[in-house]
N, C-alpha and C positions, 0 to 999 in steps of 0.2 A: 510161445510159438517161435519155433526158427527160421530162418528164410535163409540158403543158399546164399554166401557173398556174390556167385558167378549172376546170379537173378538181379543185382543192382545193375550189372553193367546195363540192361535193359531200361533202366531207371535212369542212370547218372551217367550216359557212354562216356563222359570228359573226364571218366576215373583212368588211369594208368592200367593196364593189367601188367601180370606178372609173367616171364616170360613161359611162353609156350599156351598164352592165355589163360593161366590160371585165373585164380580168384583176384577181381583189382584190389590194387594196392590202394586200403583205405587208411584213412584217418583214425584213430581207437574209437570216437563217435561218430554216428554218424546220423544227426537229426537225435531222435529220440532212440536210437538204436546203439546198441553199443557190438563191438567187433567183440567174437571171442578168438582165442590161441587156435580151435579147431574150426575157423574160417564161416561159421554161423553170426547170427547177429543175435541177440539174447533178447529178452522181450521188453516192454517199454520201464523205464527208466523209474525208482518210483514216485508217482505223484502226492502230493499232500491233497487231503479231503477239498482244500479249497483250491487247487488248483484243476483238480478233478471237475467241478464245479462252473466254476470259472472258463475250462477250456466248453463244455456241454452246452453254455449258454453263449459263449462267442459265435462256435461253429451254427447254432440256432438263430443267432441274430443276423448271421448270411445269409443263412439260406433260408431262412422265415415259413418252414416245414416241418412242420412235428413228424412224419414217418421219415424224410431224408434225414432229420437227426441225427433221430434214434438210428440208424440202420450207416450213419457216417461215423456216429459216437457208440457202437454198442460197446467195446472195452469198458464204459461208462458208467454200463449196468451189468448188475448181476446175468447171469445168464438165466436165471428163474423168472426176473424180473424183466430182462428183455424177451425169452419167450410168453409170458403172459403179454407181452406188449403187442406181439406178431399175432398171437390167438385172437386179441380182441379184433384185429382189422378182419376178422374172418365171419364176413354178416351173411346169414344162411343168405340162396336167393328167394325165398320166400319171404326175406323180411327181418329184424330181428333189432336188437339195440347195438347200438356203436358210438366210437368216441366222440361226443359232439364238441369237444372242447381243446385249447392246450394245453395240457399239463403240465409243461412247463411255465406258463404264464397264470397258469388259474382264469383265460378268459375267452374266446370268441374275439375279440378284439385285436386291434394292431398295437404292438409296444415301440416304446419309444427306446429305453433302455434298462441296465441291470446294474445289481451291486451286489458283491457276494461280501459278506461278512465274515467273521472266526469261527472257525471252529470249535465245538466243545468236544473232546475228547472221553472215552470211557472205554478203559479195554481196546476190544477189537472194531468198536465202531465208532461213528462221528457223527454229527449233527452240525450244516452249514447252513444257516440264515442265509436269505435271499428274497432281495425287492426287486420288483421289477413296474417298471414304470409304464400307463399304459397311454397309448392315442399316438401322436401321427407322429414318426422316426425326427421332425424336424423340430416337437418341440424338448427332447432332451431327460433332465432328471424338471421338469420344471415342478413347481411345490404344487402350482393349480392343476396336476395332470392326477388321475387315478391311480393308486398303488397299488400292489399285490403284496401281501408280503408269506413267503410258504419256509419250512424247513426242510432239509435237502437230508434221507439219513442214508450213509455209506458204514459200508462193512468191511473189513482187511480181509481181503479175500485172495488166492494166490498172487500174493506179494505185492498186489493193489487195491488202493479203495474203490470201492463198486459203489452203483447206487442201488437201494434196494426198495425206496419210496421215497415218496416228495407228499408231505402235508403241509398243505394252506391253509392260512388263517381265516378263521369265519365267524363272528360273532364273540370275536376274544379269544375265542381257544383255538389250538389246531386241530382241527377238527375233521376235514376232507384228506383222506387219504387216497393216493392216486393208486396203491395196489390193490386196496378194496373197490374201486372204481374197475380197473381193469378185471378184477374177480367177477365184479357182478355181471359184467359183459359175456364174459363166459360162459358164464354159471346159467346165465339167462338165454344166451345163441344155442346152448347145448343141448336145451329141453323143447328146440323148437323142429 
């Protein structure tokens, strides 16, 4: 996506313009944006799978909102994966199933915090470990508090990693997957 450099000044007005109010005179970066020669900004910079990751579950540990997320981070997800996300909040009004949970966290619960691990790599996608720790923000990583632990899998998709699903561990395996979750929400509001 490009954005107009004249559209910063609305953002940044402390930037310089160029005379006759051109486009302001920036910086070659600018945040996560880089200037091109024909005065656009080119799109986000690229991220590694676990930084991808890592930024999804900050911006969620602010705002403590599974649909503000989603809809702050959708760069985040695929666009397959974040339309099924939008279709499931769509509960007929006569009733119907929906997300009772976070997906990100695997819980109903409040977390405390996260840890994103390595990446394993293959080809065009990625696989990022993540624990998330759960109960009340004040007591931390502490060892007595309840774990989550899910894998995070992203695809190289125009020129960034996307997410495409998130499976939790359950009983040993990973076994809960959050796009078959979102499937069935569908699949099941659609017949009603």
């Amino acid at each position: 996506m490009a954005v107009a450099l004249p559209a910063l000044a609305l953002h940044w007005p402390h930037l310089p313009l160029r005379r006759g109010g051109a486009a302001p005179l920036v910086p070659p970066l600018v945040g996560q944006w880089r200037a091109q020669s024909d005065g656009r900004l080119a799109g986000r910079f690229a991220e590694s799978p676990e930084q991808v990751v890592k930024r999804l579950y900050t911006v969620h540990k602010n705002l403590n909102n599974l649909e503000k997320t989603v809809h702050q981070c959708r760069t985040c997800f695929t666009p397959s994966f974040y339309n099924l996300f939008l279709q499931s909040l769509k509960t007929p009004p006569s009733g119907g199933d929906f997300l009772d949970y976070d997906f990100l966290i695997n819980s109903q619960d409040e977390w405390s915090d996260f840890q994103v691990g390595k990446a394993t790599l293959s080809g065009d996608t990625a696989v990022v470990p993540v624990t998330v720790w759960l109960g009340e923000t004040s007591h931390g990583r502490d060892p007595k508090q309840t774990k989550t632990v899910g894998s995070v899998y992203l695809t190289h998709l125009a020129g960034q990693y996307q997410i495409y699903d998130i499976k939790h561990k359950g009983n040993g395996s990973y076994g809960r997957s959050v796009r078959q979750d979102l499937k069935g929400i569908v699949e099941a509001n659609s017949k009603k």
